[in-house]
C-alpha positions in Angstrom: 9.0 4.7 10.2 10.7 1.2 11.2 13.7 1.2 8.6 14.0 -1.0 6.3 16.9 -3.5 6.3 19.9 -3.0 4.0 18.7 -4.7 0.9 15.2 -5.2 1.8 12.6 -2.5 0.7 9.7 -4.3 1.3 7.0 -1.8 2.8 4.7 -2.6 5.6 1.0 -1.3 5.6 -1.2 -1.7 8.7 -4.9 -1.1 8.8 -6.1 -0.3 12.5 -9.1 0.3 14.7 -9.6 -1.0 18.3 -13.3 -1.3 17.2 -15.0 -4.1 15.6 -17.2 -3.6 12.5 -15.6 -0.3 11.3 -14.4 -1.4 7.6 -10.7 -2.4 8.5 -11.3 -6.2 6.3 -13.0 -4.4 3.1 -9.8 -1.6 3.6 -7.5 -4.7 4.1 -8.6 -6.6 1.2 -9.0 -3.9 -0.9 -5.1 -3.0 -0.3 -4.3 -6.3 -1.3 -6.1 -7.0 -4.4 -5.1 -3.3 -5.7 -1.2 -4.3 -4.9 -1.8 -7.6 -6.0 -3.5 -6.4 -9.4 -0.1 -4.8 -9.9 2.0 -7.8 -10.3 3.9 -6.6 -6.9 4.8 -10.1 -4.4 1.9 -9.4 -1.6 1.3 -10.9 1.8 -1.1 -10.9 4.4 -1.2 -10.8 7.9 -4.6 -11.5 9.6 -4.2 -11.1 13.0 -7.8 -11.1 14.0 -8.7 -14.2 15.6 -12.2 -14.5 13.6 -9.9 -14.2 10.1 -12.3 -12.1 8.3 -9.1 -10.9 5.9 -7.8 -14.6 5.0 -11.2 -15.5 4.1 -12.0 -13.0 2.1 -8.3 -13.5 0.4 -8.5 -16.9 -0.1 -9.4 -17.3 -3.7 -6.3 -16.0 -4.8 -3.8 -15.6 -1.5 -2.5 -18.9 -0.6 -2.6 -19.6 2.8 0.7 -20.7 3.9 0.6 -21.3 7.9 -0.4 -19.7 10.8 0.7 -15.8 12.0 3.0 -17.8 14.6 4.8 -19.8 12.0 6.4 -16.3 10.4 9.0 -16.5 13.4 11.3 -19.3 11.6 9.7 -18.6 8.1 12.6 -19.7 6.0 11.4 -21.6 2.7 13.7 -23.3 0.7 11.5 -22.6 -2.5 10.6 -19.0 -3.2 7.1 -18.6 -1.8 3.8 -18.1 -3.3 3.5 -14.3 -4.6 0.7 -14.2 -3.1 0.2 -15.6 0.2 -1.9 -14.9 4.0 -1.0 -16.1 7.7 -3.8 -16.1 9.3 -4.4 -16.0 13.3 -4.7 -19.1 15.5 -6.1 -19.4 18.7 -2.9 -20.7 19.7 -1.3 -17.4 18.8 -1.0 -16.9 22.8 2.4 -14.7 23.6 1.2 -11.7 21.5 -2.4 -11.7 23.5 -0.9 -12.3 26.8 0.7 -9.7 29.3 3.6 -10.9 30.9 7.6 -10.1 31.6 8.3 -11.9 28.0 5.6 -10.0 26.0 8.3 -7.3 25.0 10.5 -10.4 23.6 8.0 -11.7 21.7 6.8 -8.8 19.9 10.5 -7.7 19.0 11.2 -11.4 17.5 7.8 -10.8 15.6 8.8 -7.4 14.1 12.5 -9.1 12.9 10.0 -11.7 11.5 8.4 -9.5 9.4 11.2 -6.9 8.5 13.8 -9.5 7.6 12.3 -12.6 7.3 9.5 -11.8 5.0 10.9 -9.1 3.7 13.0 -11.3 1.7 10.4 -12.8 -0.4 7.5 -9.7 -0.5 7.4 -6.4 -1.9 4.3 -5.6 0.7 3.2 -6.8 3.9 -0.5 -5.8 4.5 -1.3 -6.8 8.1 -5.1 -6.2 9.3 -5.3 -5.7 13.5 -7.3 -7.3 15.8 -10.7 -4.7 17.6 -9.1 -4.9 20.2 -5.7 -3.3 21.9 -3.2 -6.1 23.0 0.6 -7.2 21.7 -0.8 -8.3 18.2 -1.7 -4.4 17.4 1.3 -3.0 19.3 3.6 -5.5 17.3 2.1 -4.2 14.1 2.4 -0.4 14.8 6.2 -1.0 15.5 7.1 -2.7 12.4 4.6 -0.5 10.0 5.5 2.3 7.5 2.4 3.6 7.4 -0.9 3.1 9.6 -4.8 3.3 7.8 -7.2 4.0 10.3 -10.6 3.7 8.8 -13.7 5.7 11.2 -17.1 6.0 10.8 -17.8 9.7 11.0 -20.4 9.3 13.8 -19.9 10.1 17.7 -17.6 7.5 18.5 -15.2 9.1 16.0 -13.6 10.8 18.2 -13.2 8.3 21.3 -11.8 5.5 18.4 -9.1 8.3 17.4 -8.2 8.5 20.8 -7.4 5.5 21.5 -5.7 4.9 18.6 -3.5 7.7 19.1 -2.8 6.4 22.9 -1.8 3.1 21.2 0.8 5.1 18.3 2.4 7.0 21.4 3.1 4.2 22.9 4.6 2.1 19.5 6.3 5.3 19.1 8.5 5.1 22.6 9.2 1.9 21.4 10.4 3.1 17.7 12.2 5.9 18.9 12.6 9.7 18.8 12.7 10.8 14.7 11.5 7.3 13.5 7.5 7.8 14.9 5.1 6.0 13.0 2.9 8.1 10.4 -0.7 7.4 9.9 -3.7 8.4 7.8 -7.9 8.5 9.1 -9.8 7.3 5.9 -13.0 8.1 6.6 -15.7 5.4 5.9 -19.1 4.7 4.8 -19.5 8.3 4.4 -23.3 9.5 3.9 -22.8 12.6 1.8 -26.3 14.3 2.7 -25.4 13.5 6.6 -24.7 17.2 8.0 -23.2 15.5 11.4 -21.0 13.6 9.4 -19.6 16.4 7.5 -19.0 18.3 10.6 -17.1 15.6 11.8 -14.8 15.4 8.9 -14.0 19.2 8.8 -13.4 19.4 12.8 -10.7 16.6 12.6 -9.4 17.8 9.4 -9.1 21.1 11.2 -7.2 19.1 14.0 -5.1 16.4 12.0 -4.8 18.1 8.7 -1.7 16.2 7.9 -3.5 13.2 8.9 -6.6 13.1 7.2 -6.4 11.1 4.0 -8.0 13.2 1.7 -10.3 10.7 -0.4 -13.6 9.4 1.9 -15.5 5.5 1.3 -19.0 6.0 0.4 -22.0 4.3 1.9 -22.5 1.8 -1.1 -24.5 -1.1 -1.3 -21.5 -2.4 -3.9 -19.5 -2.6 -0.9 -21.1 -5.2 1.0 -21.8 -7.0 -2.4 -18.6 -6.8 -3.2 -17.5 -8.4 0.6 -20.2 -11.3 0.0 -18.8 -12.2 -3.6 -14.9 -12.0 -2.1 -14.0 -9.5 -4.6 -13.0 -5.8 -4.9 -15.8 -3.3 -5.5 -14.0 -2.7 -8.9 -14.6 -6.2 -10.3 -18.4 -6.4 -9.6 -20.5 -6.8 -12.9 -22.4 -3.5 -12.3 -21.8 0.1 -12.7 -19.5 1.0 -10.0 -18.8 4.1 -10.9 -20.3 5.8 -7.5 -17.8 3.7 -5.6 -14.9 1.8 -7.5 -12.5 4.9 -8.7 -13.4 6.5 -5.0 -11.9 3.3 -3.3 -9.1 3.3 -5.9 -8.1 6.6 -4.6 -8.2 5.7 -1.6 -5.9 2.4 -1.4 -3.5 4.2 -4.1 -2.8 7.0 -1.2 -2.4 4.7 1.3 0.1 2.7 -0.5 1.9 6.5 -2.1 1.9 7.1 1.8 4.2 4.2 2.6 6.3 4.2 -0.3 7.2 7.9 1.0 8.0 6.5 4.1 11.0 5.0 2.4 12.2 8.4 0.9 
């Protein structure tokens, strides 16, 4: 894990997949509102350029600045408790390759594991589909990594190159400090024989990597989205999906917190 500084024990959370449309906002959100919910000092980092996160967040995160503005984030008042940077498109030397793209993603990671750190028990940062300096910056400075997949055939080509992009955070972290992460399987269709093989072959492969509570295929989920609230707070029976995502967000966040043992 990246350490935490002496005095901080804030604990960073990042929810990854180089794919688009695979659950990562809901997971995110979900996170949030669960840690939030809590009473524990929560923010967000939305570091896809469409902002799907902050949006969703916005009711009760503040939104304080742009990602780019956590570099000299220094407030001379103690911060909202809850609060969201969002992307810009002027977010440019995180997307961009270049001889100063290292520089810039080690001045982000002291952003976020000093500077923010001061102020926040959790830092929940949702990636961008797509692999570039943003996701490589978050991978460095996480504790622990969610990777929510659709158990279908692109399963396995997602887990790949997710795991190409943790081998290479993890020459950057450093022998004994490589970054842990857990596959949360989503929108699972219980009758769905494919998808069930899926699960048990890379649960056979990754067994210590497979968190071991799966996201149904609920229609409460994507009301839930369109309303801008957890699945939990709908005024419905949720019982099919609410304590399931519960489980779900409570390992992820029992993950990091081990991270710190």
């Amino acid at each position: 894990m990246a350490q935490p500084l002496k005095g901080f024990s804030m604990r960073t959370i990042v929810v990854t997949n180089e794919r688009g449309g695979i659950g990562k906002t809901t997971l995110t959100c979900h996170i949030a509102w669960h840690l939030a919910e809590q009473g524990k000092r929560v923010v967000v980092l939305d570091l896809d350029k469409q902002c799907h996160s902050a949006g969703m967040l916005k009711a009760e995160f503040e939104q304080i600045g742009p990602v780019q503005s956590i570099l000299d984030f220094a407030p001379v008042e103690e911060p909202p408790a809850l609060a969201c940077f969002k992307n810009t498109r002027q977010v440019v030397e995180l997307t961009t390759d270049g001889p100063q793209q290292g520089q810039h993603i080690a001045a982000y990671v002291r952003a976020i594991r000093a500077g923010l750190a001061k102020h926040y028990d959790y830092c929940v940062i949702d990636t961008a589909p797509a692999w570039d300096g943003r996701n490589l910056m978050a991978l460095i400075a996480s504790d622990y990594v969610a990777v929510p997949l659709d158990p279908d055939k692109t399963a396995r080509q997602s887990l790949n190159e997710i795991s190409q992009s943790i081998s290479l955070a993890n020459k950057v972290r450093g022998e004994g400090n490589e970054t842990r992460f857990g596959i949360v399987f989503n929108r699972v269709q219980t009758p769905s024989e494919v998808s069930k093989m899926l699960r048990e072959r890379m649960g056979q492969a990754l067994p210590a990597n497979v968190v071991p509570h799966t996201i149904p295929h609920r229609e409460h989920m994507r009301e839930a989205a369109l309303l801008e609230i957890p699945v939990w707070r709908l005024a419905k029976d949720t019982r099919r999906s609410a304590p399931v995502l519960r489980e779900v967000v409570s390992y992820i966040v029992d993950q990091a917190e081990r991270e710190a043992a």
